[in-house]
C-alpha positions in Angstrom: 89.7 93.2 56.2 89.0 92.8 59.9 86.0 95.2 61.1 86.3 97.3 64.2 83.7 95.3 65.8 85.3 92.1 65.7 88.6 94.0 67.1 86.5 95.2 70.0 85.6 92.1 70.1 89.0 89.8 70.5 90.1 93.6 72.7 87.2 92.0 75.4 88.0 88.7 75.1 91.8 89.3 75.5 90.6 91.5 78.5 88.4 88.7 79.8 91.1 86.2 79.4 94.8 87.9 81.2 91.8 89.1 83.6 91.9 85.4 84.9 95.1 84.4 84.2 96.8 87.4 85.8 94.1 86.7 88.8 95.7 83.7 89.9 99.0 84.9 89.0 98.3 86.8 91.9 97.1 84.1 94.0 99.6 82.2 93.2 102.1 85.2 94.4 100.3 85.9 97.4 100.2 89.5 96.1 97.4 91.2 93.2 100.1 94.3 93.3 102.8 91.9 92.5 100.3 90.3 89.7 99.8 93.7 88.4 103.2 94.7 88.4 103.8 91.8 86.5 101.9 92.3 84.1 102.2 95.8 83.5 105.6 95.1 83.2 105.6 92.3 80.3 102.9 95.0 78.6 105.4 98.0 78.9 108.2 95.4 77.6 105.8 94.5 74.4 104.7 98.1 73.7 108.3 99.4 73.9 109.5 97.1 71.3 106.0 97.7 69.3 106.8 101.4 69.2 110.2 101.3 68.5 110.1 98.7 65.5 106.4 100.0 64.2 106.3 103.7 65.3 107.1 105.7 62.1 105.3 109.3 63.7 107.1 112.7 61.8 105.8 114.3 65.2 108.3 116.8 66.9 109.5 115.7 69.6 108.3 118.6 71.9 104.9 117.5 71.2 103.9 116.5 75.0 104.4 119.9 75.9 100.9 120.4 74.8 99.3 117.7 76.0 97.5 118.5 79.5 99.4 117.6 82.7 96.4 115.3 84.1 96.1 113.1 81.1 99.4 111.6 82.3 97.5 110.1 84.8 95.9 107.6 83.1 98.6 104.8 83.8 97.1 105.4 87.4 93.9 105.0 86.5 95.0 101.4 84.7 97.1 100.1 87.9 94.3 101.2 90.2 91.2 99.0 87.6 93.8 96.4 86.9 94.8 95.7 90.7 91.1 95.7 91.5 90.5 93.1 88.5 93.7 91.4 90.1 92.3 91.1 93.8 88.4 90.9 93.2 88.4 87.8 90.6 89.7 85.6 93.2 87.1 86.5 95.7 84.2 87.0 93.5 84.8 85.0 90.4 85.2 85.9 86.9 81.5 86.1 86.0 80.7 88.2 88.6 83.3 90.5 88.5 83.3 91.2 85.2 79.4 91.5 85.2 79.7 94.4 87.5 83.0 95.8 86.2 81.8 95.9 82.1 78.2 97.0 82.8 80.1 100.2 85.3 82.4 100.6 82.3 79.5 100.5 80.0 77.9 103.3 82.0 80.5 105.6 82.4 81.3 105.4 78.9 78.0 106.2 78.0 78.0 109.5 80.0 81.9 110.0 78.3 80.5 109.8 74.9 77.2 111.8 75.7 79.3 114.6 77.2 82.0 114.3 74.7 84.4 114.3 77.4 88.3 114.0 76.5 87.4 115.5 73.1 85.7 112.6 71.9 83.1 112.3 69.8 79.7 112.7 71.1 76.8 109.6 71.1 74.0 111.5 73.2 71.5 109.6 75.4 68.7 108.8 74.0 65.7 106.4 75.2 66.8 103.1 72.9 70.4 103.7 75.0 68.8 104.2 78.2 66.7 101.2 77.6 70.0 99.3 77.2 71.5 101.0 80.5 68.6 99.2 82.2 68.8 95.7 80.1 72.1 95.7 81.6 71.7 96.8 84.8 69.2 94.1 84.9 71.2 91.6 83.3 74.2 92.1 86.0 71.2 90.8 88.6 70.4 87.6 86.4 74.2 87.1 85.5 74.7 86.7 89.4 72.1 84.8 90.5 69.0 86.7 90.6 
């Protein structure tokens, strides 16, 4: 059976890898928004066809009725990261951009899960975790030169 960790694992090095791909997709374009459109395009394609062949839910369909209006804005949040990803690579360079974009993920993921924010469950700060908050903020400075 595949762990969790080694499916967060291939998750960031799938991320790692349409990161670049899709980056000079959008060089090659002459357009990140293009690149991202693209590719949020192909991704809606796959996950309509995973849904409707794999999808077995005995949810009601009124269901989103309860969900909160502003958790439909995620998909803004993706374009807006993803278009970023898109136009930075090309400028910075995979290694640096995704230096400074995991360790700001990293962060703000560690104040999500030590708030418990979006009713998730909560990891509070401690000192070993702030300790790493710093091994990485350090590491982001060695990762790009120093």
């Amino acid at each position: 059976m595949i762990s969790l960790i080694s499916l967060a694992a291939l998750a960031g090095i799938l991320i790692a890898v349409q990161a670049g791909m899709n980056a000079q997709l959008g060089v090659l374009l002459h357009s990140p928004l293009l690149a991202s459109l693209v590719a949020f395009s192909v991704s809606a394609a796959v996950t309509m066809l995973l849904v409707l062949f794999t999808d077995h839910s005995t949810e009601p369909a009124h269901r989103n009725q309860v969900i909160p209006a502003w958790l439909w804005l995620g998909g803004l949040l993706s374009a807006g990261g993803v278009g970023l990803f898109y136009y930075l690579i090309p400028r910075m360079g995979a290694g640096p951009m995704m230096s400074v974009a995991l360790t700001s993920q990293l962060t703000v993921a560690m104040m999500v899960s030590h708030f418990g924010w979006f009713d998730l469950p909560e990891t509070p700060l401690n000192m070993s975790r702030a300790m790493g908050l710093v091994a990485l903020l350090s590491g982001i400075y060695l990762v790009n030169g120093g």
